[in-house]
C-alpha positions as CSV (number, residue, x, y, z in Angstrom):
1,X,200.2,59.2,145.1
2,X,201.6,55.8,145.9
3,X,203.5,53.7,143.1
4,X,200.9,51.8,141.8
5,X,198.6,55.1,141.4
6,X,201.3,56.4,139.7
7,X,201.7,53.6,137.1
8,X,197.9,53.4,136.4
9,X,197.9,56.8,136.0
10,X,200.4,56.6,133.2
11,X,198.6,53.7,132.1
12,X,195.4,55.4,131.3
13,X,197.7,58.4,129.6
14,X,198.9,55.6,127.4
15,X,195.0,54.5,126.6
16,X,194.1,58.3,126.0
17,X,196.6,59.0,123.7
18,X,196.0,55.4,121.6
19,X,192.0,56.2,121.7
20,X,193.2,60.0,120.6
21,X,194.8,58.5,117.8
22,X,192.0,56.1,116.8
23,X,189.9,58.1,116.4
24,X,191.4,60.5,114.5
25,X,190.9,63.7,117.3
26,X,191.9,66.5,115.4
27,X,195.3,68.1,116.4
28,X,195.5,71.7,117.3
29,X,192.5,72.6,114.9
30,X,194.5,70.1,112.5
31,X,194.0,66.8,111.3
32,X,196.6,64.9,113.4
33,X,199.5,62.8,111.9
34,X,200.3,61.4,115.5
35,X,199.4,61.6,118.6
36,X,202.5,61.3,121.3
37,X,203.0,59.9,125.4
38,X,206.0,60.7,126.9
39,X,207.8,60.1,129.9
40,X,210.9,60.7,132.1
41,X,212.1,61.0,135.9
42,X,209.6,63.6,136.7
43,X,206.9,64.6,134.1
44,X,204.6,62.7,131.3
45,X,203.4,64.2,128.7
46,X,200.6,64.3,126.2
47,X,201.2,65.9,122.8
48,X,200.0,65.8,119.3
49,X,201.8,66.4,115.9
50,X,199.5,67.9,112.8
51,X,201.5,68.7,109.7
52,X,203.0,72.1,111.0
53,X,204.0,71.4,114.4
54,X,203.8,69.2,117.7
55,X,201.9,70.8,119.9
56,X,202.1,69.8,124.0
57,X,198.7,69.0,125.2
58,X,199.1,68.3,128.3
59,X,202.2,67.8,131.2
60,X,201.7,65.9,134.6
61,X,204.4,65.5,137.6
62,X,204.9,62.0,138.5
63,X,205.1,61.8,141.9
64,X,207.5,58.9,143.0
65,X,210.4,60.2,140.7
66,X,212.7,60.1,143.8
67,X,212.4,55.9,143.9
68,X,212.5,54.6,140.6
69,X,213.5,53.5,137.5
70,X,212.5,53.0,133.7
71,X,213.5,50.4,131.9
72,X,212.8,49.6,128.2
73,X,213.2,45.9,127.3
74,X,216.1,45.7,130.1
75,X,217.6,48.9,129.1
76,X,218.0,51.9,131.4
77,X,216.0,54.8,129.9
78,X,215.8,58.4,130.6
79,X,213.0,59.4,128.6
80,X,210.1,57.0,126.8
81,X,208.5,58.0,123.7
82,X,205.2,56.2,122.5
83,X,203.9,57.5,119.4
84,X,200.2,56.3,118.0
85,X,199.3,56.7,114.6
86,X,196.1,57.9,113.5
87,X,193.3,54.9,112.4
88,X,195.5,52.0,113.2
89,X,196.8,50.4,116.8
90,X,200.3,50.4,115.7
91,X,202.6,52.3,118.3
92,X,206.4,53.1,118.5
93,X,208.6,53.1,120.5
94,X,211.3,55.0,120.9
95,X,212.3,57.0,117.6
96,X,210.2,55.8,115.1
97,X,210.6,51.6,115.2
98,X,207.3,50.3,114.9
99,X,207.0,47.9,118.1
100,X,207.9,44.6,117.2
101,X,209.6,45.1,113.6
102,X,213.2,45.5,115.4
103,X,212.5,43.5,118.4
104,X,211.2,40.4,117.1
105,X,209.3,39.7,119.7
106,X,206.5,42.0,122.1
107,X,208.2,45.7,123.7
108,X,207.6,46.1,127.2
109,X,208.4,49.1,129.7
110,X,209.9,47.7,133.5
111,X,208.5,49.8,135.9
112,X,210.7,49.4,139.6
113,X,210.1,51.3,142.9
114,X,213.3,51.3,145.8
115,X,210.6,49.1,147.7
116,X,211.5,45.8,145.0
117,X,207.7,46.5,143.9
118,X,207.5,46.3,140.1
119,X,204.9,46.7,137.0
120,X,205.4,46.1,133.5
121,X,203.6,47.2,130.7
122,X,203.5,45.2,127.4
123,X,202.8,46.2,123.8
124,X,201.2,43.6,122.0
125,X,203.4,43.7,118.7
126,X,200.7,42.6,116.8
127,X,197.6,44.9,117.9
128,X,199.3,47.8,119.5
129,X,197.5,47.2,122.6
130,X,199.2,47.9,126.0
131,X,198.5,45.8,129.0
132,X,199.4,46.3,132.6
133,X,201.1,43.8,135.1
134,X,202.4,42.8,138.1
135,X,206.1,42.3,138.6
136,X,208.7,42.0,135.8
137,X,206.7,40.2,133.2
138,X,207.5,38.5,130.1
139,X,205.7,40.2,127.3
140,X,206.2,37.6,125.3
141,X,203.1,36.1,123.2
């Protein structure tokens, strides 16, 4: 899979895991407190957390690991956590901070492949809702 394959592909993760939490998908035979998308060099991940446990739904190889990088708001990351709560469209990122409240202004997730090609994708702090670009863009609203 090719860069931009790759990056829509963790796009619609992103979507399935917001839409999970909408609409309340029950967690594990649980209701669900959260519903979790995380990434790294190599894998994503879909989980859920009920009131007992998180519980890994789902893990996926990314495929153009070897030419990349993550960055989160122009900061070098390892590993991105986006937790969805249940009912709502707010989403966090990483470690709890609802997007926005710390910031001050919309989170976004730099996307760049050895070739110079970039996407970015931006959380609107005010709905929750991710959109995809081209190149390094300001998320600003």
């Amino acid at each position: 899979m090719n860069f931009q394959g790759e990056i829509d592909t963790i796009f619609n993760q992103i979507l399935e895991v917001r839409m999970n939490a909408l609409t309340e998908k029950m967690c594990d035979d649980k209701a669900s407190e959260k519903w979790i998308f995380g990434f790294n060099a190599t894998t994503s991940t879909i989980s859920c957390k009920n009131n007992i446990e998180e519980v890994p739904v789902q893990t996926y190889d990314t495929q153009w690991h070897q030419s990349h990088t993550i960055e989160l708001d122009d900061v070098p990351k390892v590993t991105v956590r986006i937790e969805f709560l249940p009912d709502t469209s707010q989403s966090f990122i990483p470690y709890g901070d609802p997007i926005g409240t710390n910031q001050g202004d919309n989170a976004k997730i730099l996307f760049t492949h050895d070739s110079g090609e970039q996407k970015t994708i931006c959380f609107n702090r005010i709905m929750g809702i991710p959109e995809l670009s081209s190149g390094d863009t300001d998320c600003t609203p």
